[in-house]
RODO-2510 file (C-alpha; in nm, 4 decimals, decimal comma):
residues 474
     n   res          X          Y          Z
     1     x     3,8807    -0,7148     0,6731
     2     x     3,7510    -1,0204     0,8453
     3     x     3,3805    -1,0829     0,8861
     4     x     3,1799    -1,3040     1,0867
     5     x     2,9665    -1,4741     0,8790
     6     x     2,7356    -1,6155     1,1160
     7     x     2,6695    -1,2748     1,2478
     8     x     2,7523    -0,9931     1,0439
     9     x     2,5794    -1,1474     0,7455
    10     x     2,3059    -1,4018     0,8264
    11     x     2,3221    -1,6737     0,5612
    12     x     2,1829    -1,9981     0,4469
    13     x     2,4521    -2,0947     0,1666
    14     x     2,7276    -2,1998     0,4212
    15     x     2,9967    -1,9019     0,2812
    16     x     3,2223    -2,0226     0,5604
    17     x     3,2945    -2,4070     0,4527
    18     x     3,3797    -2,2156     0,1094
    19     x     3,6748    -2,0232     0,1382
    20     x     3,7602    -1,9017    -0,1987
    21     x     3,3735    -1,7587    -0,1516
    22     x     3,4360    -1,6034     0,1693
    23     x     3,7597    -1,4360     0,0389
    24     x     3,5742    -1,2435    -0,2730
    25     x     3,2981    -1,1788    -0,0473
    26     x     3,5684    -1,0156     0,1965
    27     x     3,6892    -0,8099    -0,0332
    28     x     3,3613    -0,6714    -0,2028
    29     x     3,2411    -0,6243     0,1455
    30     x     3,3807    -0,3368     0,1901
    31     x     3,3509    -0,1645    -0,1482
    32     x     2,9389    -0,2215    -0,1020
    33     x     2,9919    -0,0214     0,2602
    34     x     3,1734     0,2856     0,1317
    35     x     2,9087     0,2596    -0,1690
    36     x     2,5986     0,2533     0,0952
    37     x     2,7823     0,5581     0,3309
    38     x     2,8137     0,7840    -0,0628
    39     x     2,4773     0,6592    -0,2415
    40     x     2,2411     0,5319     0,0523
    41     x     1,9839     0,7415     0,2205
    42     x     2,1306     1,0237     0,3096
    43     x     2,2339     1,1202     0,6866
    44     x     2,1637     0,8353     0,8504
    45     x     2,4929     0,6752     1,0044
    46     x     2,3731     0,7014     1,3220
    47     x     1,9890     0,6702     1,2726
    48     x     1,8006     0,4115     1,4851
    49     x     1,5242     0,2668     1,2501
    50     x     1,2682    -0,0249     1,3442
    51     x     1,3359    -0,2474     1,1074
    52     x     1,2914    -0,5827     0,9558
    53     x     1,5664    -0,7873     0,9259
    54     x     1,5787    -1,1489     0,7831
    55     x     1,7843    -1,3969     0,9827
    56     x     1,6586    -1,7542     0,8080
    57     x     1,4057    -1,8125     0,5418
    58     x     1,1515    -1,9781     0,7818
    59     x     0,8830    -1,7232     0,8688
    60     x     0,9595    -1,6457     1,2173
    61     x     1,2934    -1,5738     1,1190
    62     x     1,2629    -1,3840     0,7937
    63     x     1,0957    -1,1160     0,9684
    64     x     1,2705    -1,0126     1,3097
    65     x     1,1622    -0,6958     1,3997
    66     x     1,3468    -0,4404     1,6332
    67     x     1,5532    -0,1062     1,6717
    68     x     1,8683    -0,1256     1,4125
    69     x     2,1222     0,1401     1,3410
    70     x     2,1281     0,2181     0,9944
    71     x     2,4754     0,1437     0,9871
    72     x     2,4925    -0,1449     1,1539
    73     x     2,2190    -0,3123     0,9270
    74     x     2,2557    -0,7259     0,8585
    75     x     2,2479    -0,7831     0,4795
    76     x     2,2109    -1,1078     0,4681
    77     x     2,2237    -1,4098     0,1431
    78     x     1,9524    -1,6519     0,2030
    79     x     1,8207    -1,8771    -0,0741
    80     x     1,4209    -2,0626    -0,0392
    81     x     1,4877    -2,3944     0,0674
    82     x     1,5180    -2,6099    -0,2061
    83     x     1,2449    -2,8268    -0,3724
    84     x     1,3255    -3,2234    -0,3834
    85     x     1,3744    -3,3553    -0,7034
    86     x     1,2366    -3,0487    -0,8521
    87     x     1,2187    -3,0368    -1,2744
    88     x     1,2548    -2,7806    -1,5185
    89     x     0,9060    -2,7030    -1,6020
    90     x     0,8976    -2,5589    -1,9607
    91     x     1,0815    -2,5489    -2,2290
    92     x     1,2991    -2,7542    -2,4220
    93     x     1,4506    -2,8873    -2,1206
    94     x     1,1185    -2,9801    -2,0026
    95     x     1,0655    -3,1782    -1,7310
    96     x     1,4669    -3,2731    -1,6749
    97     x     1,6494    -3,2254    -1,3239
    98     x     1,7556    -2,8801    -1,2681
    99     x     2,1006    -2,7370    -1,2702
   100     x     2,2794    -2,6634    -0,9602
   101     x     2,5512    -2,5818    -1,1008
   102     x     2,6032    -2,3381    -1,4437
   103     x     2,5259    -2,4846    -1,7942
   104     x     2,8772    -2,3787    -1,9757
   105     x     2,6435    -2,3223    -2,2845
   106     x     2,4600    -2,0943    -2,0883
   107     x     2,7007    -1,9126    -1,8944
   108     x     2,7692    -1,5876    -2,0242
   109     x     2,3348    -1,5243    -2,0684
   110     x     2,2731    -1,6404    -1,7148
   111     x     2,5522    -1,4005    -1,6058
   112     x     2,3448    -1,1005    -1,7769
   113     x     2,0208    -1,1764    -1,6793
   114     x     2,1859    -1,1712    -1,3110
   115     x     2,3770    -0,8786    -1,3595
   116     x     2,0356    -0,6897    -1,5093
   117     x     1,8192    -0,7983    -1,2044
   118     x     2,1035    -0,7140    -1,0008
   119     x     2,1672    -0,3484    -1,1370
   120     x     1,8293    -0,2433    -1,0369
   121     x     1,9000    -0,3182    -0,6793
   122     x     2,1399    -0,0393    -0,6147
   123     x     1,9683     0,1645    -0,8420
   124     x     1,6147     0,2259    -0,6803
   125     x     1,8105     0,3026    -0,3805
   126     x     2,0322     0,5713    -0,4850
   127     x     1,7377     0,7074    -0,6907
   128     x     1,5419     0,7497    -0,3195
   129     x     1,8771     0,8522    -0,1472
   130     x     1,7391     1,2397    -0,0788
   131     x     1,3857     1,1139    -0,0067
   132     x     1,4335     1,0707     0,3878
   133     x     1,5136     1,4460     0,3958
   134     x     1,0874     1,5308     0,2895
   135     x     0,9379     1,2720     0,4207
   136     x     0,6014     1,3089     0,5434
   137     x     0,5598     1,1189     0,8393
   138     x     0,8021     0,8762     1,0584
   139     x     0,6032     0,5975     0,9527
   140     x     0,6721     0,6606     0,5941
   141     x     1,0521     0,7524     0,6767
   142     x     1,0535     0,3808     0,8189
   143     x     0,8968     0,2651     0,5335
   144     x     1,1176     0,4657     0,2606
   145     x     1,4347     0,2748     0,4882
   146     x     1,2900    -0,0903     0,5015
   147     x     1,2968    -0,1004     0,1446
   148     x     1,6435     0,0827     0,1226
   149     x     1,8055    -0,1937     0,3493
   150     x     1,6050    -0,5009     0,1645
   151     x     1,7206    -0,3287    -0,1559
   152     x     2,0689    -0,3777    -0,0511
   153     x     2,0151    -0,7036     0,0400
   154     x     1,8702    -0,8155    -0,2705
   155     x     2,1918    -0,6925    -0,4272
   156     x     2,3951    -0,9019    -0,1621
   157     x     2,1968    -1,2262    -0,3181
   158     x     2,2727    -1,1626    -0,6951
   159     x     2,6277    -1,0642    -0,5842
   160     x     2,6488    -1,4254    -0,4356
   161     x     2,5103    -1,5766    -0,7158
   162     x     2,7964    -1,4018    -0,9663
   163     x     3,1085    -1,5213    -0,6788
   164     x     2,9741    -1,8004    -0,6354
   165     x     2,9110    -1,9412    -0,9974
   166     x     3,0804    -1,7458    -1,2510
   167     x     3,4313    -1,6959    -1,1024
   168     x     3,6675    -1,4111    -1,2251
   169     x     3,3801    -1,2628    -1,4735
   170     x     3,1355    -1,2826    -1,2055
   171     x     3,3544    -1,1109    -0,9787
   172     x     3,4346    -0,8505    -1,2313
   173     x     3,0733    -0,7734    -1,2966
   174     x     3,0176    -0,7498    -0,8703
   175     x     3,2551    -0,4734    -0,8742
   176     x     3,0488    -0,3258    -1,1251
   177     x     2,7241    -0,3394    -1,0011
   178     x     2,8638    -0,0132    -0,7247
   179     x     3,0424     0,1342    -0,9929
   180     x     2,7825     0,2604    -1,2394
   181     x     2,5229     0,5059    -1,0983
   182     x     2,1353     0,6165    -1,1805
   183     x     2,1084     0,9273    -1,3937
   184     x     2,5470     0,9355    -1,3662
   185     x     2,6250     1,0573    -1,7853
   186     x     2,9068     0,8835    -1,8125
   187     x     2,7638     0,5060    -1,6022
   188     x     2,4396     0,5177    -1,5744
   189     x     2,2314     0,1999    -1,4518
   190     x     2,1188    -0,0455    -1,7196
   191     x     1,7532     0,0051    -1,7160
   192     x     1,6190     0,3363    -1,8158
   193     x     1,3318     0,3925    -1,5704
   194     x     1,6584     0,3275    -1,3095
   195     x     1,7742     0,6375    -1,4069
   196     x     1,4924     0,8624    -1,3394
   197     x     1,5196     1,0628    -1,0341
   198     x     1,2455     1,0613    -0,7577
   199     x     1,2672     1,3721    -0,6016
   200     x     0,9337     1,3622    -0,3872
   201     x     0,7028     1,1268    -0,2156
   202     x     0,3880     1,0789    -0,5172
   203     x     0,7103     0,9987    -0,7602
   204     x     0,8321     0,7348    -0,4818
   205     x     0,4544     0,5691    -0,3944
   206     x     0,4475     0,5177    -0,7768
   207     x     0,7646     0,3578    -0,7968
   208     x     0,7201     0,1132    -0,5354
   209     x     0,3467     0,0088    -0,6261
   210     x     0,4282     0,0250    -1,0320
   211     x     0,8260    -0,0209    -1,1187
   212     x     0,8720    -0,2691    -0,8076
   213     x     0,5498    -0,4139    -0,9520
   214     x     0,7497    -0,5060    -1,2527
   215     x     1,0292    -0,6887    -0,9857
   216     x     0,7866    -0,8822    -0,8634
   217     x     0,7097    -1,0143    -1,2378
   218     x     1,1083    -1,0215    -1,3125
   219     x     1,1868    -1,2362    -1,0330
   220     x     0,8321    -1,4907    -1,0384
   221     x     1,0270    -1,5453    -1,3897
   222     x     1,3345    -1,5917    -1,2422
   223     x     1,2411    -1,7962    -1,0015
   224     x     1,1235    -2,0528    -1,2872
   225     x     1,4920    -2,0972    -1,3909
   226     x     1,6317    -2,4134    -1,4734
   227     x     1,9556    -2,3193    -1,2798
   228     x     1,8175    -2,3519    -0,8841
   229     x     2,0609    -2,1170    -0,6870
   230     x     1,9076    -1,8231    -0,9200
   231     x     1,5574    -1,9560    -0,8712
   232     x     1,5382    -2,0178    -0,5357
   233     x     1,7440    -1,6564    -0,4277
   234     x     1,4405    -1,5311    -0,6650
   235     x     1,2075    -1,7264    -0,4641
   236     x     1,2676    -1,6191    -0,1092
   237     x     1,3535    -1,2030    -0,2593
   238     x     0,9593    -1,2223    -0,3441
   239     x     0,8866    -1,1871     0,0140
   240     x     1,0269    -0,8400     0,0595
   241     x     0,9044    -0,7401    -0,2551
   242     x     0,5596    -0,7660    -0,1494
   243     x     0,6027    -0,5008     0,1300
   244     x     0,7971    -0,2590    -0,1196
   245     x     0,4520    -0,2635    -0,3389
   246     x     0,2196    -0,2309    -0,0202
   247     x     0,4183     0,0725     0,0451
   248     x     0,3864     0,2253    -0,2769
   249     x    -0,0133     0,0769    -0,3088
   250     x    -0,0989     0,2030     0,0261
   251     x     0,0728     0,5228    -0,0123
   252     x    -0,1444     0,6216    -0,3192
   253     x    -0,4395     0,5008    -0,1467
   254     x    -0,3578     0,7400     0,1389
   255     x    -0,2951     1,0384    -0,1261
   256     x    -0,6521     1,0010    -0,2797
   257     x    -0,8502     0,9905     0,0493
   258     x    -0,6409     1,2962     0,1501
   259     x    -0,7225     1,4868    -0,1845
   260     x    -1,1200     1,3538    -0,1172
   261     x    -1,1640     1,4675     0,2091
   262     x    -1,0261     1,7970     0,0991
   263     x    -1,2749     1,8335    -0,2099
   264     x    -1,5584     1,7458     0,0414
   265     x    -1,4552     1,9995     0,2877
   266     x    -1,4288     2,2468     0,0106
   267     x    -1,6915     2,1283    -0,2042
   268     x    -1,4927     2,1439    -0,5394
   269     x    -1,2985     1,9243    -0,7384
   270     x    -1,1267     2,2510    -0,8908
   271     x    -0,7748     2,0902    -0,8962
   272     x    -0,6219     2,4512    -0,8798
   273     x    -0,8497     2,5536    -0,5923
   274     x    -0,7507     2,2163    -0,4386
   275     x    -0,3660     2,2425    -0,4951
   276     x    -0,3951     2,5549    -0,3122
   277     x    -0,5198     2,4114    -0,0621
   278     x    -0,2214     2,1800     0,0115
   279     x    -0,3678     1,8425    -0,1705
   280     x    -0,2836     1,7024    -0,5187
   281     x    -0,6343     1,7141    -0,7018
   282     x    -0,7108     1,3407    -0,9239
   283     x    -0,5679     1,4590    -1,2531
   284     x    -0,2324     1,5004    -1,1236
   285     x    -0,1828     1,1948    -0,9632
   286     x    -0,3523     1,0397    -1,2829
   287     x    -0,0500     1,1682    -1,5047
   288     x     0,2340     1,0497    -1,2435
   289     x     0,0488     0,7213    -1,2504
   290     x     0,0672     0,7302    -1,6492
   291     x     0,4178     0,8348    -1,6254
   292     x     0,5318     0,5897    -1,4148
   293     x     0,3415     0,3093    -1,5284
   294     x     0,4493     0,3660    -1,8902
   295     x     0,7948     0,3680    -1,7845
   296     x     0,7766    -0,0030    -1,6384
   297     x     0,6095    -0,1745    -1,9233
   298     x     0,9551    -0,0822    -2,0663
   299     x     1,1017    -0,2971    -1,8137
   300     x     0,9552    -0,6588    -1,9685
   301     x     1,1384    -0,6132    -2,3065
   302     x     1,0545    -0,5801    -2,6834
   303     x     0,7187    -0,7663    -2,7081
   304     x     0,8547    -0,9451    -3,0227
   305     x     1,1848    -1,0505    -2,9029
   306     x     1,4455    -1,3324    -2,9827
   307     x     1,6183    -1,3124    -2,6562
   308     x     1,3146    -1,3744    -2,4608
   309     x     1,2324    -1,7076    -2,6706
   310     x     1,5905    -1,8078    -2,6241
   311     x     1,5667    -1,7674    -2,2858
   312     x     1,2237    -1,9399    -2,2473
   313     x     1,3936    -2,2550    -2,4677
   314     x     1,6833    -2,2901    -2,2920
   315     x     1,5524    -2,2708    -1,8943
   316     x     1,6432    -1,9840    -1,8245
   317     x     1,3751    -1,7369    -1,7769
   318     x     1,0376    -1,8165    -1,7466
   319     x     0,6657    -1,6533    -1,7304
   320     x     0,5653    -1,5806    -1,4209
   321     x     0,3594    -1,8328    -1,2247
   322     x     0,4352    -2,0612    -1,5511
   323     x     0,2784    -2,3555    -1,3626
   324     x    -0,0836    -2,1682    -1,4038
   325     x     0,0120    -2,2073    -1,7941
   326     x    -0,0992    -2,5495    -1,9584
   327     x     0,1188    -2,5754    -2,2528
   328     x     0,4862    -2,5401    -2,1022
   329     x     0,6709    -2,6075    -2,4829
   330     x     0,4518    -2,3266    -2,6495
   331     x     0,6114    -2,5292    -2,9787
   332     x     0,3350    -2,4624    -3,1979
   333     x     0,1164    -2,1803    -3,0732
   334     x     0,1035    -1,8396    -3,1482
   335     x     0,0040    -1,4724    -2,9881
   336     x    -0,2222    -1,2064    -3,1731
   337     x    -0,0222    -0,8970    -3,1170
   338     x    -0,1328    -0,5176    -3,2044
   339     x     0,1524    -0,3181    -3,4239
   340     x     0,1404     0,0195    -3,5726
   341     x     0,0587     0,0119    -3,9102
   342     x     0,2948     0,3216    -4,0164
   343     x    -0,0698     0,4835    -4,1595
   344     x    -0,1545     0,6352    -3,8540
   345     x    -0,3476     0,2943    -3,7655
   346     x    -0,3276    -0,0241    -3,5992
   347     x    -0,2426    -0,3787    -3,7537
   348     x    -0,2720    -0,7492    -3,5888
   349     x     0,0387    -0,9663    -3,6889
   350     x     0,0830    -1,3375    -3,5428
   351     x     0,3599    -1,4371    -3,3732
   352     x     0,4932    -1,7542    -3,2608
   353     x     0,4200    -1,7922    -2,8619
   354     x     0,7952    -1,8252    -2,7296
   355     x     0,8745    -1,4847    -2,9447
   356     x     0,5930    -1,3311    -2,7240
   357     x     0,6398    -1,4215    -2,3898
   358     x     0,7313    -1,0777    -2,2653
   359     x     0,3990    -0,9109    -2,3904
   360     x     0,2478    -1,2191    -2,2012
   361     x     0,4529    -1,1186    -1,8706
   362     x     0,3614    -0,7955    -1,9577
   363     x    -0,0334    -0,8576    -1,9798
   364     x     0,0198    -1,0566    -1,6775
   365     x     0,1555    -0,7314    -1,5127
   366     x    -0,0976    -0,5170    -1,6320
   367     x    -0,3780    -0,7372    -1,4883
   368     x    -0,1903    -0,7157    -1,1815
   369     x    -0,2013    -0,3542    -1,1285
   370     x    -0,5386    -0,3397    -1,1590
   371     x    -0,5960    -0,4620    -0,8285
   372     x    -0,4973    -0,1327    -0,6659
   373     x    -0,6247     0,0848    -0,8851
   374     x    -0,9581    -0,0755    -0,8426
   375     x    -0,9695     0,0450    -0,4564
   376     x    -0,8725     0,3894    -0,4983
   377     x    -1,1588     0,4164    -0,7701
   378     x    -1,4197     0,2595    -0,4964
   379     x    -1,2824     0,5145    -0,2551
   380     x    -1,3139     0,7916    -0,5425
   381     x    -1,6608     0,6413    -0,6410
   382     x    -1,8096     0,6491    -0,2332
   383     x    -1,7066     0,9976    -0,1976
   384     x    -1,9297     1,0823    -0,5067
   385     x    -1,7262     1,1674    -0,7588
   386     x    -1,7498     1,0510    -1,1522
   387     x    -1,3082     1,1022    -1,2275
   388     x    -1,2067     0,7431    -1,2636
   389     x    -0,7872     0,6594    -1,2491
   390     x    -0,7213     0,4077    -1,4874
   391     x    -0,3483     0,2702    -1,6436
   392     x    -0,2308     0,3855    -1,9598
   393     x    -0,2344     0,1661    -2,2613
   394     x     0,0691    -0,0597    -2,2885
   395     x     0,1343     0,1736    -2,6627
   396     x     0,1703     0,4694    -2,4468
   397     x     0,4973     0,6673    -2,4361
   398     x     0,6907     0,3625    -2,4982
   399     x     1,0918     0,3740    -2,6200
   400     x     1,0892    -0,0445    -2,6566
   401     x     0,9373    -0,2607    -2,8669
   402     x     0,6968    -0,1876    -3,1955
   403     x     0,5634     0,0935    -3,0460
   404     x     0,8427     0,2860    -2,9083
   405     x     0,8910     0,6069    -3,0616
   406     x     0,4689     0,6215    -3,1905
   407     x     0,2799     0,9143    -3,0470
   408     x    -0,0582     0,7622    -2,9066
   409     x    -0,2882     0,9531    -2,6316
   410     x    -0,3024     0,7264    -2,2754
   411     x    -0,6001     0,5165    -2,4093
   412     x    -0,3684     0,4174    -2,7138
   413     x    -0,4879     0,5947    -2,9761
   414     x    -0,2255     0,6765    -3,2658
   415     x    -0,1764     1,0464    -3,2962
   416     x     0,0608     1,2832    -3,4916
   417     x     0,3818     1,4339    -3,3423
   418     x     0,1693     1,8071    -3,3395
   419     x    -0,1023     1,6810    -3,1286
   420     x     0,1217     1,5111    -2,8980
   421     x     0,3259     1,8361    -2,8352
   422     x     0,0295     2,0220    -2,8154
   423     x    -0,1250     1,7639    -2,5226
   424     x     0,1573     1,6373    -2,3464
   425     x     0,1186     1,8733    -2,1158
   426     x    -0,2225     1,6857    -2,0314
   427     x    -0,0890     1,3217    -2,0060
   428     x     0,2267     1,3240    -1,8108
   429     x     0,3668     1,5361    -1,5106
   430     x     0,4544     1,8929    -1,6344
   431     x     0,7540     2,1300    -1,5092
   432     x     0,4594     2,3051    -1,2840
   433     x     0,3041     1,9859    -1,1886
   434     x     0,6359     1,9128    -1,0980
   435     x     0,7625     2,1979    -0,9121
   436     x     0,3970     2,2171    -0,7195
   437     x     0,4470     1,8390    -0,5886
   438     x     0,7959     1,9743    -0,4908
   439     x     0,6353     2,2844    -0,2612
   440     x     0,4568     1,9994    -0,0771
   441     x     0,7973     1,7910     0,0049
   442     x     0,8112     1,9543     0,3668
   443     x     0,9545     1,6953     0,6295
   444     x     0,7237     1,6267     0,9046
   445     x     0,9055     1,4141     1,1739
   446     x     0,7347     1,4650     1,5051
   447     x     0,5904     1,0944     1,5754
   448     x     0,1830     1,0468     1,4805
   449     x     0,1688     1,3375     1,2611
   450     x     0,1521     1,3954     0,9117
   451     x     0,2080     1,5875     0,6019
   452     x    -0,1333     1,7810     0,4716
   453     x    -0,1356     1,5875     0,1706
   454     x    -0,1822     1,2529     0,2543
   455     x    -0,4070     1,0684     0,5277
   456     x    -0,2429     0,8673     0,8019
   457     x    -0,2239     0,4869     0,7432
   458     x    -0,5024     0,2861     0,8683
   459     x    -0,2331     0,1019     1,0863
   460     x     0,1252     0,0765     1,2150
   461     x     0,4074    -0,1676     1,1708
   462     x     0,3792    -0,4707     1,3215
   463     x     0,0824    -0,3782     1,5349
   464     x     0,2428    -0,0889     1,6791
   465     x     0,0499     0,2350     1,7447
   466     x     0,1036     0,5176     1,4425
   467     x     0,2095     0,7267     1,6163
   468     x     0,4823     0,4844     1,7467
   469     x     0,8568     0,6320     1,7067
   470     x     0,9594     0,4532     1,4445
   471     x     1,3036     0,6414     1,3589
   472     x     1,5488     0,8144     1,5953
   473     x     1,7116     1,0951     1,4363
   474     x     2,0292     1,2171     1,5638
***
């Protein structure tokens, strides 16, 4: 198969002056397109979607708006332009000219951080593939799509980074990226929150405001690499990632002033009364938030961890926004880090800085989230009610790091195995919390409406009217 660059895929890196590129690219080309018609959203060959499709990096091309067949979708392989004369800024590299081209020294850890990043690409979109099929509004149905497509074109970027700089392994590892599968037993993706399904809309909205949340700390640290092609793909995949978390912010936002209006209406904040009346009451969405958030503070790492000083010595992965940061070496200092004591209590135990630098990303993260959560409580808060949402501690429910496999309660506390039996049940999503979100997962297609559970936006895509047709269904 021959493929018009120019066209087909919109690109900044030149693929067709490179023809050794071009040729690997030609033949994984088609392998991605018979992986996107099996795993992709699901019926939607023929759909005509108003998307957003990037055609250059400068902002009145990144964003070109119109009428796309899913099908016929432009992935494209753009990288931000480059910084002149820019220096590796921490480390023990600090303050030398950056790579363009791969370390040898550092090959084979480059390639996995890559392939890691990469692997999650694919993955949040065949996790949403059924989603389009309960959506509850063709706003949200757009939404749900424009992060399908950029998804696949994130993958198109890291997939260019492994033909491009790593040769037969890298190609080796493209063909892998379609090959393993979230949830599949025998392949699954590399990441275990990848491989949790989302099988309605409240399980999506958390995803994209909390797990892509994470992505946008994974690639801020990325984009501080000492090799440049990685950092500045990183660089320019940060402006999509923004809309994937307004989609999953705004989308809890509209959930809770759905759920309010109904407890004024009824005058209750009974959640079974309000469940039965066709809204999810506070506490529920408080345990998919718990769920889901304690599920991506997996995603940073072991918060003591070797690899992550490694990486941080050698260039390769920073801390996000690292130029806020005033000691770039972090030589000599250290972090104060909480630990289980293995008495049923809580130690401090110092560790050197560099060993820490994913709890740091991951406090970083944590701050971050806040930001949301702070405007559904306000909206809670007007309407008069005293339920607060907050995040789960970072020692909740974790499987990583010195607190994975401890049984704490969502504020942190350490219990024993009986309690947390006993509570569960309280903390995180239950198999009838579960099946009642399900009941709810009715599609609603007809253009301006919306599901009874959650409140129309406040506006439409790219100043269009809500109630705007933003998909054509066959």
């Amino acid at each position: 198969m021959t493929i018009n660059y120019s066209e087909r895929i919109p690109n900044n890196v030149d693929i067709g002056s490179n023809p050794t590129l071009q040729r690997a690219l030609e033949h994984w080309q088609p392998h991605f397109l018979q992986w996107w018609r099996e795993m992709g959203p699901s019926d939607t060959a023929s759909t005509d979607v108003y998307l957003r499709t990037a055609v250059s990096v400068e902002t009145k091309g990144w964003a070109n708006y119109g009428m796309v067949k899913m099908a016929d979708y432009r992935w494209g392989i753009f990288l931000a332009d480059a910084q002149p004369e820019r220096k590796i800024g921490f480390g023990d590299h600090y303050g030398a000219a950056v790579w363009q081209q791969v370390p040898g020294e550092y090959r084979s850890t480059l390639r996995r951080l890559i392939v890691t990043q990469g692997d999650t690409e694919p993955a949040s979109v065949e996790q949403q593939r059924l989603l389009g099929l309960c959506c509850p509004s063709l706003y949200d149905l757009r939404n749900l799509f424009q992060v399908n497509v950029e998804e696949g074109r994130h993958l198109w970027a890291m997939v260019y980074l492994l033909h491009a700089h790593f040769g037969r392994d890298g190609r080796e590892e493209a063909e892998e990226l379609l090959t393993r599968h979230s949830g599949d037993s025998d392949k699954p993706r590399i990441l275990s929150t990848f491989n949790e399904p989302i099988e309605d809309w409240l399980s999506f909205f958390m995803f994209t405001c909390f797990t892509d949340r994470d992505g946008k700390f994974q690639l801020k640290s990325l984009a501080e690499s000492s090799f440049d092609p990685l950092a500045r793909t990183c660089r320019f995949m940060l402006t999509e990632e923004a809309h994937h978390m307004f989609v999953g912010e705004s989308g809890i936002g509209r959930i809770v002033r759905r759920t309010l209006e109904v407890m004024s209406e009824l005058k209750t904040d009974n959640p079974e009364t309000i469940r039965r009346h066709g809204a999810i009451d506070l506490p529920t969405i408080q345990k998919y938030m718990n769920f889901w958030v304690s599920s991506a503070l997996d995603l940073f790492g072991a918060d003591i961890s070797s690899n992550a000083a490694a990486h941080f010595a050698n260039g390769l992965k920073g801390r996000a926004d690292e130029a806020s940061y005033s000691d770039h070496l972090c030589v000599d200092t250290t972090f104060e880090l909480d630990k289980p004591n293995g008495k049923g209590g809580v130690t401090q135990e110092t560790v050197a800085m560099r060993n820490a630098i994913n709890e740091v990303i991951r406090n970083a993260y944590l701050k971050d989230c806040e930001v949301g959560l702070k405007r559904w409580n306000k909206s809670i808060e007007t309407a008069g009610h005293d339920l607060r949402l907050k995040l789960p501690s970072s020692r909740f429910r974790r499987i990583v790091g010195s607190w994975a496999g401890q049984h704490t309660d969502p504020d942190g506390r350490v219990i024993d195995a009986a309690e947390w039996d006993r509570r569960r049940d309280e903390w995180i999503p239950s198999p009838t919390d579960r099946a009642f979100i399900k009941s709810l997962m009715q599609r609603v297609v007809e253009p301006g409406k919306m599901a009874a559970w959650i409140a129309p936006p406040e506006r439409g895509i790219n100043n269009l009217p809500i109630d705007y047709e933003y998909v054509h269904l066959a």
